[in-house]
C-alpha positions as CSV (number, residue, x, y, z in Angstrom):
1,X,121.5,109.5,92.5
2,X,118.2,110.1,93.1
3,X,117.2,106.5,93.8
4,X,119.8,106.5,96.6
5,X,117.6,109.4,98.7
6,X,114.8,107.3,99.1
7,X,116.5,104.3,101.5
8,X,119.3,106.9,102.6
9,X,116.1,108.7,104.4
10,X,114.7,105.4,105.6
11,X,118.3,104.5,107.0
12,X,119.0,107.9,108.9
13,X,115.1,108.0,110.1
14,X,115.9,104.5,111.4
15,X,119.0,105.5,112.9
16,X,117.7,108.5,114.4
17,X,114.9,106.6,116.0
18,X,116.8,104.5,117.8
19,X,119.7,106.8,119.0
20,X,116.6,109.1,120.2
21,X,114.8,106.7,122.1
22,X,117.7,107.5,124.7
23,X,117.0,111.0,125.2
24,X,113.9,113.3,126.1
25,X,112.0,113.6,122.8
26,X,111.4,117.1,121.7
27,X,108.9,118.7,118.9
28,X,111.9,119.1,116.7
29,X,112.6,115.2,116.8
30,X,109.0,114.2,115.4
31,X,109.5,117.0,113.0
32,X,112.6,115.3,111.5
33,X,111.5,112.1,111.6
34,X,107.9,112.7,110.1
35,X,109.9,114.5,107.3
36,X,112.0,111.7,106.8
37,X,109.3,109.8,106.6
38,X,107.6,111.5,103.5
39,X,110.6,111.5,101.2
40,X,110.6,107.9,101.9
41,X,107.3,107.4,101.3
42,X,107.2,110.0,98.0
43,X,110.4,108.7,97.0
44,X,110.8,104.2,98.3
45,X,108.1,102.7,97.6
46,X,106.8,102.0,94.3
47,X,103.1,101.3,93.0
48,X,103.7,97.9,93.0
49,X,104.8,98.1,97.0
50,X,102.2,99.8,97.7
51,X,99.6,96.8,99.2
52,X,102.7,95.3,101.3
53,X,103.7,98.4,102.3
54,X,100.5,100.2,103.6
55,X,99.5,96.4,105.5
56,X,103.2,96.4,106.9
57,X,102.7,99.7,108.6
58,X,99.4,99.2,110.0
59,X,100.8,95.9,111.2
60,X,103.8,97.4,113.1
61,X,101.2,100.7,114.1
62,X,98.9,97.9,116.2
63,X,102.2,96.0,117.4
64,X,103.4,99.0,118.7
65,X,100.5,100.2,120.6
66,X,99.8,96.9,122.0
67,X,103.3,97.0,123.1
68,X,102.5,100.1,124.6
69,X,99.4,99.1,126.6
70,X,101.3,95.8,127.8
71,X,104.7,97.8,129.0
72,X,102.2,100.4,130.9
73,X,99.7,97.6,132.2
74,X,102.9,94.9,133.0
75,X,105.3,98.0,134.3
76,X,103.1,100.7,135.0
77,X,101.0,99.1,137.4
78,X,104.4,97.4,138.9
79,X,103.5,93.6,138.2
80,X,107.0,93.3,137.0
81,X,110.0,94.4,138.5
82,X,112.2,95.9,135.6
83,X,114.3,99.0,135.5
84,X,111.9,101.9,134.6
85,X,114.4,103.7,132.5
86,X,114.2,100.4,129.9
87,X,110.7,100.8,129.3
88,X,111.3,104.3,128.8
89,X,113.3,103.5,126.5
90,X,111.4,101.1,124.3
91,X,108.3,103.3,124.3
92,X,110.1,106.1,122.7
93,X,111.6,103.4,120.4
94,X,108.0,102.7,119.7
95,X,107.1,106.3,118.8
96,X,109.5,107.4,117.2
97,X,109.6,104.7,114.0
98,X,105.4,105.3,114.5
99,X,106.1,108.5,113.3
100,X,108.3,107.9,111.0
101,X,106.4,104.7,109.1
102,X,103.0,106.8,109.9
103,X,104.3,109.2,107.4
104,X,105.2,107.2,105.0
105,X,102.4,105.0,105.0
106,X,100.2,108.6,105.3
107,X,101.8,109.7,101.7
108,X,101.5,106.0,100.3
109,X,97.8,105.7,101.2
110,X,96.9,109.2,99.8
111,X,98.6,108.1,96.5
112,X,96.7,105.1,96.4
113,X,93.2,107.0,97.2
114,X,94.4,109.3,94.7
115,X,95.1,106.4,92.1
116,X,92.0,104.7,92.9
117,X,89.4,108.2,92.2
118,X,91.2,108.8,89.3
119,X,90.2,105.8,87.4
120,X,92.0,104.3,84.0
């Protein structure tokens, strides 16, 4: 039963992302979603995953703020007509599975510090 909490949390963070990214984002939102993101990381991802795992993350952190910088540079600046309320959208997309994979890969990395300063 247990082993079922793990990628239910990843699942409902997911899903709670995206349904958020189409209202205002409040405190309580990141809250949830940072949460989420602990059990998955305490609970998903095993030693072995660990590598994959933390290089994934800071693979999708980078994509996700270069998307940001190109949305507010292409859109921001008006160089592209597109509806303002879609890049609205994909931004808080953006954010909200950054906070939820920032957690996780927060909890991951501080396990493998951890396993590193302990030694054999």
């Amino acid at each position: 039963m247990i082993t079922l909490v793990g990628p239910a949390a990843f699942y409902i963070g997911l899903l709670i992302a995206l349904i958020a990214a189409f209202v205002t984002p409040s405190g309580w939102l990141f809250v949830a979603l940072g949460v989420l993101g602990v059990i998955v990381g305490l609970l998903n991802i095993t030693t072995r995953e660990t590598s994959p795992f933390l290089l994934a993350s800071i693979a999708f952190i980078v994509a996700a703020w270069g998307m940001w910088t190109l949305m507010y540079m292409a859109f921001g600046l008006a160089l592209v007509s597109i509806p303002e309320i879609l890049t609205k959208e994909f931004l808080r997309l953006a954010a909200n599975l950054t906070v939820l994979i920032g957690a996780a890969a927060m909890v991951i990395s501080l396990r493998a510090i951890y396993q590193a300063a302990k030694g054999r």
